[in-house]
NUFI-610686 format. One record per residue (C-alpha): residue number from 0; residue in one letter; x, y, z. Coordinates in steps of 0.25 Angstrom, whole numbers. Layout:
% NUFI-610686
{num->NUM | residu->A | px->X | py->Y | pz->Z} .
...
% end
This chain:
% NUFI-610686
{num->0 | residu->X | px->285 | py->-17 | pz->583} .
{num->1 | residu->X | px->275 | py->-23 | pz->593} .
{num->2 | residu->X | px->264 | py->-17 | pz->596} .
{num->3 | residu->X | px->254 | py->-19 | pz->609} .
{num->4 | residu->X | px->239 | py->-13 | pz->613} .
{num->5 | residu->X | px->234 | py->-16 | pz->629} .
{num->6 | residu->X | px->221 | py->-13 | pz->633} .
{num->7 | residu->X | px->229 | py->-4 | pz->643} .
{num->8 | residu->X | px->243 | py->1 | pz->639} .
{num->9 | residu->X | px->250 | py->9 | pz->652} .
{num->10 | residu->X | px->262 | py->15 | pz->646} .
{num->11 | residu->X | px->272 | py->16 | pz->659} .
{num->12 | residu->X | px->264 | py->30 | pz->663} .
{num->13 | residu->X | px->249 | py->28 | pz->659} .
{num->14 | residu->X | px->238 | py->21 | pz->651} .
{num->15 | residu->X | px->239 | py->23 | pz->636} .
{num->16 | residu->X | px->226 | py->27 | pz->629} .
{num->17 | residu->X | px->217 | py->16 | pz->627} .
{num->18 | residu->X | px->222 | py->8 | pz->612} .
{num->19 | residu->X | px->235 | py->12 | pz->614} .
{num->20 | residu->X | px->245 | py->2 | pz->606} .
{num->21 | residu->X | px->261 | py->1 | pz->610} .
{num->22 | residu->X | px->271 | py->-3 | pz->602} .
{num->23 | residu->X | px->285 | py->-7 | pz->606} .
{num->24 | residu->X | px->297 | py->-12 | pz->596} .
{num->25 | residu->X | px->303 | py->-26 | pz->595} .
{num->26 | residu->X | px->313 | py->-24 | pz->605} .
{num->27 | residu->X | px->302 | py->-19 | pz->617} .
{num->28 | residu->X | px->306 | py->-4 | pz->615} .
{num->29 | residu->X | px->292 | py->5 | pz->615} .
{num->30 | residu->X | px->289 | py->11 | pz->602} .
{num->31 | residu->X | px->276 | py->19 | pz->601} .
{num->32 | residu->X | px->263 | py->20 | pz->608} .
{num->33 | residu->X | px->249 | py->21 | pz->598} .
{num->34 | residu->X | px->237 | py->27 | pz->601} .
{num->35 | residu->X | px->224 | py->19 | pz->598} .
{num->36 | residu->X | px->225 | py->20 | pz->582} .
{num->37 | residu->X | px->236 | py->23 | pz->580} .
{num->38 | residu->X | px->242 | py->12 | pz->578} .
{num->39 | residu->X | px->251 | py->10 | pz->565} .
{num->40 | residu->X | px->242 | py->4 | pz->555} .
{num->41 | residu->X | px->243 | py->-12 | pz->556} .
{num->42 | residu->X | px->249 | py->-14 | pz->570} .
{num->43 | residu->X | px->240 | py->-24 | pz->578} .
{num->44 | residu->X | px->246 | py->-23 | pz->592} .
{num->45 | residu->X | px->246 | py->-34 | pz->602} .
{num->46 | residu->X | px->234 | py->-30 | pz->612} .
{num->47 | residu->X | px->234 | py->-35 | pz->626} .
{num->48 | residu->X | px->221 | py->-34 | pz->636} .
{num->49 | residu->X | px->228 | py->-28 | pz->647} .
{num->50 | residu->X | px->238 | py->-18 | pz->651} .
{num->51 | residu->X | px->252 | py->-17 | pz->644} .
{num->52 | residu->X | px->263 | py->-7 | pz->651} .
{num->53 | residu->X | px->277 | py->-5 | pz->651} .
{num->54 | residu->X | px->286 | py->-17 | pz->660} .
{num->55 | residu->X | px->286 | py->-15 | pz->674} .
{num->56 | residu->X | px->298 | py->-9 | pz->684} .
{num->57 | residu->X | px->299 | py->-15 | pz->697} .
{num->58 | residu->X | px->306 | py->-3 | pz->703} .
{num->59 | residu->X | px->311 | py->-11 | pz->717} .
{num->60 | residu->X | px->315 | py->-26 | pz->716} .
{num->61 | residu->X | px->326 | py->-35 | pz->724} .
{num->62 | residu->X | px->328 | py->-45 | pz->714} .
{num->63 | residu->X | px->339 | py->-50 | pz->721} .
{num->64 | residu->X | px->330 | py->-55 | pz->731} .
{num->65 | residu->X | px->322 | py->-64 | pz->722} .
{num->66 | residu->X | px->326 | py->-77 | pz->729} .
{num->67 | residu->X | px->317 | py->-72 | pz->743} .
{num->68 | residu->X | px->304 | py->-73 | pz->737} .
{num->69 | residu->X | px->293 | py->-79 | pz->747} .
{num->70 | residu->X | px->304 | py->-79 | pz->757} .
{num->71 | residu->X | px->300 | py->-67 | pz->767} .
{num->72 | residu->X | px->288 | py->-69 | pz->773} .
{num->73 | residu->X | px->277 | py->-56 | pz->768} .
{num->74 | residu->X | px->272 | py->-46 | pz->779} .
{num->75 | residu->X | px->283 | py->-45 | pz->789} .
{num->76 | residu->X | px->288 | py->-32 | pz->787} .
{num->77 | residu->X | px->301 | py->-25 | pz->781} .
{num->78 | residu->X | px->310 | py->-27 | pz->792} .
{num->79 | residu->X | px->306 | py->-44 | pz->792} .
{num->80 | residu->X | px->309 | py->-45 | pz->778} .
{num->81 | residu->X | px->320 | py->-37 | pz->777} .
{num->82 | residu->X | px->326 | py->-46 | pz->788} .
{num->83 | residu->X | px->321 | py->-60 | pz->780} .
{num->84 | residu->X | px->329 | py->-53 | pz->766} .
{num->85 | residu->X | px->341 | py->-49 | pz->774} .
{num->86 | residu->X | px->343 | py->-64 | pz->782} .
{num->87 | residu->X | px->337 | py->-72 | pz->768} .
{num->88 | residu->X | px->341 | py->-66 | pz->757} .
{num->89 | residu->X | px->354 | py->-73 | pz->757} .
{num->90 | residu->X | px->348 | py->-86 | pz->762} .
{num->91 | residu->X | px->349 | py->-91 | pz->744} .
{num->92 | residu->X | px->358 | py->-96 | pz->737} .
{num->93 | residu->X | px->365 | py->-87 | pz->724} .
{num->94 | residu->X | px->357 | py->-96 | pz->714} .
{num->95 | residu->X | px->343 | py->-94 | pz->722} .
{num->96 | residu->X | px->345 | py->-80 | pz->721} .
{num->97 | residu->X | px->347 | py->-79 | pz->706} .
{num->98 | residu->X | px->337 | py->-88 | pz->701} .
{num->99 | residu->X | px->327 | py->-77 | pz->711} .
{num->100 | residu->X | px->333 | py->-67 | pz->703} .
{num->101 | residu->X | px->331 | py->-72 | pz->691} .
{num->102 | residu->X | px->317 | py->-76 | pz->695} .
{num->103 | residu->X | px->313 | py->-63 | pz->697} .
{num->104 | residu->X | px->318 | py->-56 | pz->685} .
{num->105 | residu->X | px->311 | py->-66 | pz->678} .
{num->106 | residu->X | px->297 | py->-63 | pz->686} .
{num->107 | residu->X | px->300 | py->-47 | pz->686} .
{num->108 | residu->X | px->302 | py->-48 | pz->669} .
{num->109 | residu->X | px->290 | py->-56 | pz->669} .
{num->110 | residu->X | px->281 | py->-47 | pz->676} .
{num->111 | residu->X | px->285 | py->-36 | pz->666} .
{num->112 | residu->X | px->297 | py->-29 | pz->674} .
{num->113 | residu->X | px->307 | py->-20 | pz->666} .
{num->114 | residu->X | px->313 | py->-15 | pz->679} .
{num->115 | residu->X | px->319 | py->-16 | pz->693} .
{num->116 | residu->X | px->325 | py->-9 | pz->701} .
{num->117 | residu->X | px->331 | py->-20 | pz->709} .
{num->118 | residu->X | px->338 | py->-19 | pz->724} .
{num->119 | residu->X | px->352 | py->-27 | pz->725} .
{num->120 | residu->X | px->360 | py->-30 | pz->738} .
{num->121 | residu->X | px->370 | py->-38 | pz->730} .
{num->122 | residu->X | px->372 | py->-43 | pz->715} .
{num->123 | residu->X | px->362 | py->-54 | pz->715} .
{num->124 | residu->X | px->356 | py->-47 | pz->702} .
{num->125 | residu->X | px->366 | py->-42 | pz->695} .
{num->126 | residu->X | px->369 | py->-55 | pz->685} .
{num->127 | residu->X | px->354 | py->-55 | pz->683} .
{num->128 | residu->X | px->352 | py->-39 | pz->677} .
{num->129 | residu->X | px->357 | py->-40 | pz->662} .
{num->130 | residu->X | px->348 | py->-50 | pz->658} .
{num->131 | residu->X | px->336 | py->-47 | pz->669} .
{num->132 | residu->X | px->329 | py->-40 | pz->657} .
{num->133 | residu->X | px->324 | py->-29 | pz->667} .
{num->134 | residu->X | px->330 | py->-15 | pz->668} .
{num->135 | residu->X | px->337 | py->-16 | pz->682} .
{num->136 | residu->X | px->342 | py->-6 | pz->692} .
{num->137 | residu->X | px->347 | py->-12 | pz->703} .
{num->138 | residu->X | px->347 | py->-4 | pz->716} .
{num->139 | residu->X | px->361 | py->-11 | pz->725} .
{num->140 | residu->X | px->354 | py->-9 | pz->739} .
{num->141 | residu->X | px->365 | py->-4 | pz->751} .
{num->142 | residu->X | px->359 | py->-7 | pz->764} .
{num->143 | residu->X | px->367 | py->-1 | pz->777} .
{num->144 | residu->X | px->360 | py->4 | pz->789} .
{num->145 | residu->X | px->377 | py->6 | pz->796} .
{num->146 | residu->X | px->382 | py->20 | pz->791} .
{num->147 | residu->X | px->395 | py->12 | pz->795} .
{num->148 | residu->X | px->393 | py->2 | pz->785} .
{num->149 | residu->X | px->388 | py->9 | pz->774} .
{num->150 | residu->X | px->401 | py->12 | pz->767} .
{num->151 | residu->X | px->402 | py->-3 | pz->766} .
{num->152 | residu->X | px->388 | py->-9 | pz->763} .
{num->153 | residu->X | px->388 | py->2 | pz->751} .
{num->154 | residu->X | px->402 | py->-1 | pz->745} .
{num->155 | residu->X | px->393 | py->-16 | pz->744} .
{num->156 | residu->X | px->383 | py->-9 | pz->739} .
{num->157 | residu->X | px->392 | py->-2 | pz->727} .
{num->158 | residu->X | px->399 | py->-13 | pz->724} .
{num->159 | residu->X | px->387 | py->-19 | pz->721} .
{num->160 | residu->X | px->383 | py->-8 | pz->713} .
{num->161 | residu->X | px->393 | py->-8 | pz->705} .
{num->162 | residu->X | px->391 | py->-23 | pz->700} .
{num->163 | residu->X | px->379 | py->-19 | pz->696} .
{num->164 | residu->X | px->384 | py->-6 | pz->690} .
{num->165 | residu->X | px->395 | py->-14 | pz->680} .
{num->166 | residu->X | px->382 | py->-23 | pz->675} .
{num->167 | residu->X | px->382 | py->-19 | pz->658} .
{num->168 | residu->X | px->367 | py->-18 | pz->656} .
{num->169 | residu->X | px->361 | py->-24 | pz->644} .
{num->170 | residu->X | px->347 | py->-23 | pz->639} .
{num->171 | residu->X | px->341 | py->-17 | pz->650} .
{num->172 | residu->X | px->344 | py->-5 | pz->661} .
{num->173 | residu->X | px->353 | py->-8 | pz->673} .
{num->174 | residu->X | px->355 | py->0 | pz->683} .
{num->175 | residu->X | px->360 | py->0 | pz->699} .
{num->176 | residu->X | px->362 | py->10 | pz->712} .
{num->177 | residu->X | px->365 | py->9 | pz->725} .
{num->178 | residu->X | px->353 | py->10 | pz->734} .
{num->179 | residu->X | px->350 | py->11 | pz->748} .
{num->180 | residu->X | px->341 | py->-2 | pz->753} .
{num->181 | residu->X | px->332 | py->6 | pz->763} .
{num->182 | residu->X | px->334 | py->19 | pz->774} .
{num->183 | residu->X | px->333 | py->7 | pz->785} .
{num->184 | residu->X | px->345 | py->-2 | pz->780} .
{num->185 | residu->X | px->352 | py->11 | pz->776} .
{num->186 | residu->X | px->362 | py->21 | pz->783} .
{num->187 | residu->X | px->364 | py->35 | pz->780} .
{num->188 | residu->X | px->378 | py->33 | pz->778} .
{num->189 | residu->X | px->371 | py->22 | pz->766} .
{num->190 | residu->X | px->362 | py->32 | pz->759} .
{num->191 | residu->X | px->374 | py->42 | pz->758} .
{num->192 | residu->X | px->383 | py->32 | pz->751} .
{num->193 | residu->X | px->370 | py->28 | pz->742} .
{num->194 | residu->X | px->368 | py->44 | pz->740} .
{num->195 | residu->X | px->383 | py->45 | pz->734} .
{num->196 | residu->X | px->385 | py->33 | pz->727} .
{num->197 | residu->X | px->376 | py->39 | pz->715} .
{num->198 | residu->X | px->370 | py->53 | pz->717} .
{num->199 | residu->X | px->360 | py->48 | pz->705} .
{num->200 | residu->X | px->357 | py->34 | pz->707} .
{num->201 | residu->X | px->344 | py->28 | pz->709} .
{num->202 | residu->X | px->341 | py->25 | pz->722} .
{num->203 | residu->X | px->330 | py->14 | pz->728} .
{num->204 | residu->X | px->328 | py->12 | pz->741} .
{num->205 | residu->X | px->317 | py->3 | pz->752} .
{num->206 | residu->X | px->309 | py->15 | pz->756} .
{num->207 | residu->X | px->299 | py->14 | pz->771} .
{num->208 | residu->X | px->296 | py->0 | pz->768} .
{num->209 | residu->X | px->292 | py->-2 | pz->781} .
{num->210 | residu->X | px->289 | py->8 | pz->794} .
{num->211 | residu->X | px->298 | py->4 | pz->801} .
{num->212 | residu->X | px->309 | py->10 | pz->792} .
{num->213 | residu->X | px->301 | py->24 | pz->794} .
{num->214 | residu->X | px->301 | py->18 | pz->811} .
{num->215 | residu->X | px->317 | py->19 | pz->809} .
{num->216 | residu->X | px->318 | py->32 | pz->802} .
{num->217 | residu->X | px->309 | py->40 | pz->811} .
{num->218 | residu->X | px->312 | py->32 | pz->826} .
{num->219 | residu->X | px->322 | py->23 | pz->825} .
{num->220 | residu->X | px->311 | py->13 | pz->827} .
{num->221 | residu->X | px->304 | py->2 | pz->821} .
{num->222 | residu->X | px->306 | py->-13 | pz->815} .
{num->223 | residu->X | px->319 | py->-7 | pz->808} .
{num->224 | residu->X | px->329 | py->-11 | pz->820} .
{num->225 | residu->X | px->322 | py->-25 | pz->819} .
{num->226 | residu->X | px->331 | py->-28 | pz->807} .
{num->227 | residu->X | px->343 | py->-19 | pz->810} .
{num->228 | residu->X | px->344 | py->-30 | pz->821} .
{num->229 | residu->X | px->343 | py->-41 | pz->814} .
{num->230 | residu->X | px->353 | py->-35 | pz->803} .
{num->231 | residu->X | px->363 | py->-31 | pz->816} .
{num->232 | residu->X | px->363 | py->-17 | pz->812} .
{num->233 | residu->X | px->364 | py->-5 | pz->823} .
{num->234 | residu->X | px->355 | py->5 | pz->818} .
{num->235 | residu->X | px->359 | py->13 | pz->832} .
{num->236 | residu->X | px->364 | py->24 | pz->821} .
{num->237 | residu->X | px->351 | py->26 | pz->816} .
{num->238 | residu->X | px->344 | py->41 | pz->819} .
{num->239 | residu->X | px->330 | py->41 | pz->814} .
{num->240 | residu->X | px->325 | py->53 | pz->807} .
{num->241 | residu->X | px->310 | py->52 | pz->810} .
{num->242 | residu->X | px->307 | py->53 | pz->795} .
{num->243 | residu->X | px->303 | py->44 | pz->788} .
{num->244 | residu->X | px->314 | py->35 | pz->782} .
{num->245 | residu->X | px->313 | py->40 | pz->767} .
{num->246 | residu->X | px->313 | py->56 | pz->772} .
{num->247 | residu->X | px->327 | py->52 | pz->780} .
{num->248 | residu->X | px->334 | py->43 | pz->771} .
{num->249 | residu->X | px->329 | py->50 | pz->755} .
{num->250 | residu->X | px->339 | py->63 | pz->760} .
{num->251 | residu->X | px->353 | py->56 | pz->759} .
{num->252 | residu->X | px->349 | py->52 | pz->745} .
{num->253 | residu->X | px->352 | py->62 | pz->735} .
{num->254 | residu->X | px->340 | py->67 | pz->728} .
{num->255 | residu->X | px->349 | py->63 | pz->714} .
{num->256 | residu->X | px->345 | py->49 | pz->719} .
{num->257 | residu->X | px->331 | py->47 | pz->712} .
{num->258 | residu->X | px->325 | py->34 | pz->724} .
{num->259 | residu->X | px->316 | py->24 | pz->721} .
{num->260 | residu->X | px->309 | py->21 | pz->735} .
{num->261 | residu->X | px->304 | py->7 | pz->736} .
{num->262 | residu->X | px->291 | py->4 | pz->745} .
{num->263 | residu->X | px->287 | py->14 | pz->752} .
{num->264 | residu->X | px->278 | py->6 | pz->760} .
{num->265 | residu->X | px->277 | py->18 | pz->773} .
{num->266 | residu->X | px->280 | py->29 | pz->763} .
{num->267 | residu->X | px->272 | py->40 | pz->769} .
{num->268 | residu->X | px->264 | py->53 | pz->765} .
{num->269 | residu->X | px->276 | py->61 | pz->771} .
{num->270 | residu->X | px->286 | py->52 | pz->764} .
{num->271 | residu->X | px->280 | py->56 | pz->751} .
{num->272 | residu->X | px->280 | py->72 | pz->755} .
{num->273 | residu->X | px->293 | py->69 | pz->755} .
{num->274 | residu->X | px->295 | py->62 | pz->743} .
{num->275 | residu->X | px->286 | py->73 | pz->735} .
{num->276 | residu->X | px->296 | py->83 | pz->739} .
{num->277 | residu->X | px->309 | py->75 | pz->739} .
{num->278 | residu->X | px->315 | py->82 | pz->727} .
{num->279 | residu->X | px->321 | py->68 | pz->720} .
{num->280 | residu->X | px->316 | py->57 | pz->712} .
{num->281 | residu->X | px->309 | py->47 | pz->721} .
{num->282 | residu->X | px->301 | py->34 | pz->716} .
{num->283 | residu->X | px->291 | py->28 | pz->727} .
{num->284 | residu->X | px->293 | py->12 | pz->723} .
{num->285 | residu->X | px->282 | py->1 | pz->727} .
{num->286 | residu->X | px->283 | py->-14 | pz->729} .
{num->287 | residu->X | px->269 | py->-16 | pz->736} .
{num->288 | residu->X | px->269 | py->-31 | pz->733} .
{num->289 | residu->X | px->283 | py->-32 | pz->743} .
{num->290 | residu->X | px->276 | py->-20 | pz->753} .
{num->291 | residu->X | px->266 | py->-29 | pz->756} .
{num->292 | residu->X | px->274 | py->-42 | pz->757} .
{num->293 | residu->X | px->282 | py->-36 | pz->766} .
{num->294 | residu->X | px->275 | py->-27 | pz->775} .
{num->295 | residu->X | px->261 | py->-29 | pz->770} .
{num->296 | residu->X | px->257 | py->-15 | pz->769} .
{num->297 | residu->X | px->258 | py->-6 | pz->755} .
{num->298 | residu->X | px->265 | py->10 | pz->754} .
{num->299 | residu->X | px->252 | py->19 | pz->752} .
{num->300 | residu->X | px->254 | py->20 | pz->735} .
{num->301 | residu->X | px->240 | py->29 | pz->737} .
{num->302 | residu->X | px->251 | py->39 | pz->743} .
{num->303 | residu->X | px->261 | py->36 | pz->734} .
{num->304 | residu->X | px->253 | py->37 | pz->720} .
{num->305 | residu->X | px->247 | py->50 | pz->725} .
{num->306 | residu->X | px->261 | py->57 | pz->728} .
{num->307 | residu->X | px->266 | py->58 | pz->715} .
{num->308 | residu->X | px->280 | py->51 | pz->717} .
{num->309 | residu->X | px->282 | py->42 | pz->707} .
{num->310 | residu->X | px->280 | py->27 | pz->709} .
{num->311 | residu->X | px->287 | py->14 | pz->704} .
{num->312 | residu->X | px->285 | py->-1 | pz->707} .
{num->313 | residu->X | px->293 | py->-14 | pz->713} .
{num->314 | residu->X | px->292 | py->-27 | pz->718} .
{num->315 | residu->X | px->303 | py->-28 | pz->728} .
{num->316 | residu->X | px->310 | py->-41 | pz->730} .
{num->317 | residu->X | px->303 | py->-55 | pz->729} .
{num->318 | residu->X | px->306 | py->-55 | pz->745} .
{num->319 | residu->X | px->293 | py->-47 | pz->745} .
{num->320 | residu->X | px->287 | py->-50 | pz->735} .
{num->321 | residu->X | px->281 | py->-59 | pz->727} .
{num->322 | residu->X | px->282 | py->-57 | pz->713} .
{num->323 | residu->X | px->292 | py->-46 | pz->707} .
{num->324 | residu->X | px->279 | py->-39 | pz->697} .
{num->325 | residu->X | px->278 | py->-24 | pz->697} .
{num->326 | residu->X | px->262 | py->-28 | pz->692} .
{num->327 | residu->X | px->260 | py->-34 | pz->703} .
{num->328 | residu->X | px->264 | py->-23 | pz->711} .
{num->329 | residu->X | px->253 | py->-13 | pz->705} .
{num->330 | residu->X | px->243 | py->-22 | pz->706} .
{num->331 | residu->X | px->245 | py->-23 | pz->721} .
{num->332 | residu->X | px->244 | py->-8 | pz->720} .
{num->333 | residu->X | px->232 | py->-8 | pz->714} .
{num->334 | residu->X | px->227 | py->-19 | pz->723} .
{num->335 | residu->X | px->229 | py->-10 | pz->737} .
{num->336 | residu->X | px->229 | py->4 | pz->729} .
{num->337 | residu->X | px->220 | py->3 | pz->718} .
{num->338 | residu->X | px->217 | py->19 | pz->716} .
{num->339 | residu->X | px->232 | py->20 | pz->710} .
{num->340 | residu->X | px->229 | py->16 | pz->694} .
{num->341 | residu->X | px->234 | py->6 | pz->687} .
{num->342 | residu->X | px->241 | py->16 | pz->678} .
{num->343 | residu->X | px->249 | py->23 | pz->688} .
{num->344 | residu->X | px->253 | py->9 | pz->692} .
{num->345 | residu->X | px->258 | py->5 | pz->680} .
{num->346 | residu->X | px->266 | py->17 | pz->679} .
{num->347 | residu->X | px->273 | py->15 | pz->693} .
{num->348 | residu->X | px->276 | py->1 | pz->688} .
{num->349 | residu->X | px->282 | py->5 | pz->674} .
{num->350 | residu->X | px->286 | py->19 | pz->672} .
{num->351 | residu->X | px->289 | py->23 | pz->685} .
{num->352 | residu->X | px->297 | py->12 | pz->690} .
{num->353 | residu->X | px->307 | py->14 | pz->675} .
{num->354 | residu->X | px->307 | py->28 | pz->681} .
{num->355 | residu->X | px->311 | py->25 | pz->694} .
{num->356 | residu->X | px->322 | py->15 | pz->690} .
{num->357 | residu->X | px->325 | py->27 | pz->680} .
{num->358 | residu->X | px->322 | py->17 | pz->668} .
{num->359 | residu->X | px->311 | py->25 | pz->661} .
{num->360 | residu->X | px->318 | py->27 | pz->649} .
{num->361 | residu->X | px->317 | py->14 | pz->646} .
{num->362 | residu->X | px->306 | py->5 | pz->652} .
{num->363 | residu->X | px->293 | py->10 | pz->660} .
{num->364 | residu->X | px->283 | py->16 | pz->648} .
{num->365 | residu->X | px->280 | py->13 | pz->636} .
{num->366 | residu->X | px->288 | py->25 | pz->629} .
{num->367 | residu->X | px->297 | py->23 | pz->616} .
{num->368 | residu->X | px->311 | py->18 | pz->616} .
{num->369 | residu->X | px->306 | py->11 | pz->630} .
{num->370 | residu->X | px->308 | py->-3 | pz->633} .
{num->371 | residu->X | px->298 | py->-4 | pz->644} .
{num->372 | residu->X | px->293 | py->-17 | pz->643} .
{num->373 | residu->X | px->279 | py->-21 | pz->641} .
{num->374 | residu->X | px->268 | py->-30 | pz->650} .
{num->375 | residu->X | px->256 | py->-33 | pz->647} .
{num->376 | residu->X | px->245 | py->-35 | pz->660} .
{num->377 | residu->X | px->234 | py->-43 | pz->657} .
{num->378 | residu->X | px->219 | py->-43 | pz->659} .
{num->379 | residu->X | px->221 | py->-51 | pz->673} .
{num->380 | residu->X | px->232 | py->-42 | pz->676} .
{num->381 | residu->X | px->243 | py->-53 | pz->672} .
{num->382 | residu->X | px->256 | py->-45 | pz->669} .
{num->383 | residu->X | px->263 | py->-51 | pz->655} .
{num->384 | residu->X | px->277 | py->-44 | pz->650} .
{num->385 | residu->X | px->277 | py->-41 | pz->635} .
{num->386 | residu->X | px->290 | py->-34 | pz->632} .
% end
């Protein structure tokens, strides 16, 4: 048994009692937590001045776009970067792409991830989840904006799947679903063969990461039909609502479909009324590190903490993003919203993501019979995986 004492110890929900001591079993499983002495009589437990909590999950990532990092210049907007992925993402070699791959699930292990949920156009990352030594569910993105092309971008899309689907896991939890990319890039006649596929999957899916996807749904207006242009898509089919994106598109998913929401970035006070009393599991996900690199503004997290919708954390891709740290992500929260505490924080960034990537029964808080990982953040804030 190995036994460990912090001068904090936040346990995936909240902050143990001061003196606290953990113990966990040769094999990383969570055995027992003491109270201060209450210790079984002899144990000396490794002490650390700091903070030790369970491993992080990075509830929104595109791996497969490792190879891109520095490559898109910060601060130009949604609809310029998604053109610079779109006409650069191919611009690499098969090798240059795996050795980005295999880069970044290095980084992501050592900045104490157990988890990602990871977005895949193709199978770029399928030979690299057995031995990732991360829990993965991997979220195959169908992007269509033509109802005429839907039946044949999702049968890509299940095809796919089903590579993915035919992986035999082996230490840790695999996992995949088909997904909508975001209610710009998606057609009705998309969503509803998403919604069939699997009444109970896990959906996640780019949500109001700019205005001008809110511009489109209410006016048919906006920077939207800048990269349908350049994409050669007619969206001459397209009726706006005059809702908001999210409270026009959430409907054709079936409430059996718990959705993980990514960004958020013009998430508004009536989008969350709507949310409150939506009647379905929903998870507001944040990557702030990539809000700011691409469109250099922040979601109101004020707004969002106060709603009582639960929250998880991610990185998004290395295309917008400079490092793939789910501790670097709270602390630029606490940096620009430093009411929210550190210890609902750490929840969003341990326990909630597990919940959200419906892994809690594994990893996210130290509990018994858990695998969740240990880090150990030090005095200057330095983060150090220990399990």
């Amino acid at each position: 048994m190995n036994y460990y004492s912090a001068t904090q110890i936040h346990d995936g929900r909240q902050w143990l009692p001061e003196g606290s001591m953990i113990a966990f079993d040769d094999e990383g499983v969570f055995r027992q937590t003491y109270a201060a002495g209450n210790a079984p009589a002899g144990v000396q437990p490794v002490h650390y001045e700091g903070i030790l909590c369970p491993g992080f999950v990075n509830a929104h990532c595109h791996l497969e776009l490792s190879h891109m990092k520095g490559v898109i210049p910060e601060g130009g907007g949604l609809v310029s970067f998604l053109k610079n992925v779109m006409f650069q993402r191919n611009n690499y070699d098969a090798a240059a792409r795996e050795k980005a791959i295999q880069r970044a699930i290095a980084e992501s292990r050592s900045n104490g991830i157990a988890a990602v949920g990871d977005i895949c156009n193709g199978t770029d990352m399928l030979a690299f989840r057995p031995g990732s030594g991360m829990h993965i569910h991997s979220f195959i993105e169908s992007i269509g904006f033509s109802e005429t092309k839907a039946p044949e971008r999702f049968a890509y899309s299940e095809q796919v799947y089903r590579q993915y689907a035919s992986q035999a896991a082996t230490t840790h939890h695999l996992a995949q679903s088909i997904v909508p990319h975001a209610p710009y890039s998606v057609s009705p006649a998309m969503f509803a063969l998403i919604d069939r596929f699997e009444p109970r999957s896990l959906i996640a899916i780019h949500n109001e990461e700019t205005e001008a996807e809110n511009e489109l749904y209410r006016s048919k207006t906006g920077r939207m039909f800048e990269l349908y242009e350049a994409l050669g898509i007619d969206p001459g089919f397209f009726e706006p609502s005059g809702k908001s994106s999210l409270q026009t598109y959430l409907p054709q998913l079936a409430a059996t479909h718990p959705v993980i929401l990514v960004h958020n970035t013009f998430l508004d006070e009536a989008d969350i009324s709507y949310l409150q009393v939506a009647a379905r599991a929903v998870f507001l996900c944040l990557c702030p590190n990539a809000n700011w690199y691409i469109e250099r503004r922040l979601p109101d997290i004020t707004l969002f903490a106060q709603s009582g919708l639960p929250i998880c954390l991610g990185t998004d891709s290395l295309a917008s993003n400079h490092q793939l740290s789910i501790w670097s992500e709270i602390q630029t929260i606490q940096q620009h919203f430093p009411a929210i505490p550190l210890e609902t924080l750490l929840q969003w960034g341990t326990l909630n993501g597990a919940q959200a990537l419906q892994l809690a029964d594994r990893i996210g808080s130290l509990e018994t019979g858990k695998q969740p990982g240990l880090v150990y953040i030090d005095a200057q804030k330095e983060l150090h995986p220990l399990l």
